[in-house]
TORVEXSE-965805 format. One record per residue (C-alpha): residue in three letters; x, y, z. Coordinates in steps of 0.5 Angstrom, whole numbers, plus 500, padded with zeros to 3 digits. Layout:
BEGIN
ALAXYZ...
//
This chain:
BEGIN
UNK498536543UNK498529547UNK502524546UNK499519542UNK498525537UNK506526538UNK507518537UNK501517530UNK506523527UNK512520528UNK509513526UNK504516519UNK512521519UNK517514519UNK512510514UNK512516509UNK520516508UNK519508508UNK514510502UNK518515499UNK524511499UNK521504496UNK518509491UNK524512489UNK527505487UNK521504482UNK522511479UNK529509476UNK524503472UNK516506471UNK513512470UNK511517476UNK504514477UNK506506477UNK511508481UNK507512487UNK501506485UNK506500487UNK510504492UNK504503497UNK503497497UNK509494496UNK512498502UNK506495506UNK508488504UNK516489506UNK513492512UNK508487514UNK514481512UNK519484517UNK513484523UNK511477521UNK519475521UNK519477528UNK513473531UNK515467527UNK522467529UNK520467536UNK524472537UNK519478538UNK524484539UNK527482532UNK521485528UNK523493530UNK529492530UNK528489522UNK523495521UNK527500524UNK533497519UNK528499513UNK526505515UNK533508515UNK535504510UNK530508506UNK532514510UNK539515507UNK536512499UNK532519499UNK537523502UNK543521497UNK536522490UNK533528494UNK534531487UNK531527483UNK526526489UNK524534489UNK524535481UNK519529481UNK515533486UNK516538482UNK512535477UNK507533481UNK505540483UNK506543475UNK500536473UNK496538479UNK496545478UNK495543471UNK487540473UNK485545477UNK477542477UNK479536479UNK485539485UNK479543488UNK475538489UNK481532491UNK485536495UNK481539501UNK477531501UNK484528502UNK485534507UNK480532510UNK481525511UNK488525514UNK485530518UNK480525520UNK484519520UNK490524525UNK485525531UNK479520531UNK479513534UNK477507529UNK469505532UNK466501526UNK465494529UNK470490525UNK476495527UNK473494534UNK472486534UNK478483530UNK482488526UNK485491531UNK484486539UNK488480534UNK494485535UNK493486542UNK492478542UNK499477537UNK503482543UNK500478549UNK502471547UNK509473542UNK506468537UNK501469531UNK498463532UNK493465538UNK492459543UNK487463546UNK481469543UNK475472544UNK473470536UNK474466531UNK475472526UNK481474531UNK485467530UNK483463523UNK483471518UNK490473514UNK495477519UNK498481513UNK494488513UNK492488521UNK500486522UNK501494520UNK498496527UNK504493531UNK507500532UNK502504533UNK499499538UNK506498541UNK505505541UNK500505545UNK496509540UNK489508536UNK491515533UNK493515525UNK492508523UNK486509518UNK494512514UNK494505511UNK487505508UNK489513506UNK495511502UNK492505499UNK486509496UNK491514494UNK495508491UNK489506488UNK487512485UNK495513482UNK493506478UNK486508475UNK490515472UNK497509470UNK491505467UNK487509463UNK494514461UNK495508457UNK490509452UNK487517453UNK490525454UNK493527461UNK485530463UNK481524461UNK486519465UNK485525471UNK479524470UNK478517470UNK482517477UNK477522480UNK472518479UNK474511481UNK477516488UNK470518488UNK466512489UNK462511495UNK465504499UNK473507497UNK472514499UNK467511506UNK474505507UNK480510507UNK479513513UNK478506516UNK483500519UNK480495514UNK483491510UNK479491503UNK483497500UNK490494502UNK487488497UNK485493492UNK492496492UNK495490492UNK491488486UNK492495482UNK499494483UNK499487481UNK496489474UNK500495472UNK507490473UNK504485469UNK502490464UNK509493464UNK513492458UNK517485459UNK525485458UNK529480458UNK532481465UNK524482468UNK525477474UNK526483480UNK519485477UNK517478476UNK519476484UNK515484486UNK509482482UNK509476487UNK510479493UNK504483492UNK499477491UNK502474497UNK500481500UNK494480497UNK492475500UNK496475506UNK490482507UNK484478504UNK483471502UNK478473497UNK485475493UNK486469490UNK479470487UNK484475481UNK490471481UNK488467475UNK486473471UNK493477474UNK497470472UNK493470465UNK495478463UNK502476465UNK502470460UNK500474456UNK505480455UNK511475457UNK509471450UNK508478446UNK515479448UNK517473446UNK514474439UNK516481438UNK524478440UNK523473435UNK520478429UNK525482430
//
């Protein structure tokens, strides 16, 4: 294999402990599919604030430093629950076997698209116009705001999904960065089944997941290096926490659920088109709480 085969491996590798351990923290509060859907996006938006924290601090260095902190940090998190990280595995693969039609028909497509995502180089116009140019821009001039750009795209778009790119750029990589995009479409899919488990059976919630994962624009975008199904996670797993029971002591929940809106619109400025919609679910599970305290 080439180097930058070797260095997308070690990267996409470092990325899925990352997931692992945030997902690992959420499993101690919601189930396994709300917590896989919130793990994703909620470990994007940690990584995406480590980087920015760096250029906006001047000190550029600062930002591998702080996400090679995090990645240990999660590193030792799955190491001390391996246990309990291994026996959800297994959980994982007893459900799978369980709906077998829908794993014939998922699993060689996912094969396939880390396949793709591992050894083709992005080539669709928006990854080759901004997407990906503004990050060689941020390195070049240490700074987000760029004094000097080919396109204004590069200088006036939200930097929270294409800041992702730093390391693989860093690097010296275009291998693996479509990894973003296919964990936010698996993410995506774990929210659909979380949703629709709420208020159907195992195989009808499955069902309902492959469908969604089986729509024409998710499953052409999660080999790509746009921003759109970061936003969409963002938004799913926003949706599953304002839907969550509300306790007395929800302010950590409270405190996740904006930091993804802000990943939401830090991806895609059109986020803040849901966050009336997500604030009013919000609301409302809050004050049934209050109702249900009182009754009680």
């Amino acid at each position: 294999m080439n180097q930058d085969l070797w260095a997308a491996l070690l990267l996409i590798s470092i990325y899925g402990i990352c997931v692992a351990g945030v997902f690992q923290c959420l499993r101690g509060h919601f189930s396994i599919a709300v917590s896989a859907a919130v793990a994703v996006p909620l470990c994007q938006a940690i990584i995406s604030c480590l980087f920015q924290i760096g250029f906006l601090s001047g000190l550029t260095a600062l930002s591998p430093a702080l996400a090679i902190c995090f990645a240990l940090a999660c590193l030792f998190y799955v190491r001390r629950n391996g246990g309990a990280l291994a026996k959800d595995g297994g959980r994982v693969i007893s459900f799978l076997k369980s709906q077998l039609p829908v794993c014939l028909v998922l699993l060689p497509t996912l094969a396939y698209a880390f396949a793709q995502v591992l050894l083709l180089h992005p080539d669709n116009h928006d990854a080759l116009a901004y997407h990906l140019p503004r990050v060689f821009l941020f390195i070049q001039q240490e700074s987000l705001f760029l004094s000097a750009f080919s396109r204004y795209h590069q200088a006036v778009f939200p930097v929270a999904a294409d800041i992702l790119f730093l390391p693989f750029i860093q690097f010296n990589t275009l291998q693996g960065l479509g990894i973003f995009s296919l964990t936010s479409y698996l993410s995506i899919g774990a929210g659909a089944y979380a949703l629709a488990r709420r208020h159907v059976s195992k195989r009808i919630a499955a069902s309902v997941a492959l469908l969604v994962l089986s729509l024409p624009m998710p499953a052409l975008q999660s080999v790509s290096v746009k921003n759109d199904l970061l936003m969409a996670a963002a938004g799913t797993a926003a949706l599953l926490l304002a839907l969550a029971p509300a306790t007395a002591k929800s302010a950590t929940r409270l405190f996740i659920f904006a930091l993804l809106c802000s990943f939401g619109v830090g991806c895609k400025s059109t986020f803040i088109a849901f966050l009336p919609g997500l604030a009013a679910v919000l609301f409302i599970r809050w004050k049934l709480y209050q109702l249900e305290s009182v009754l009680a």
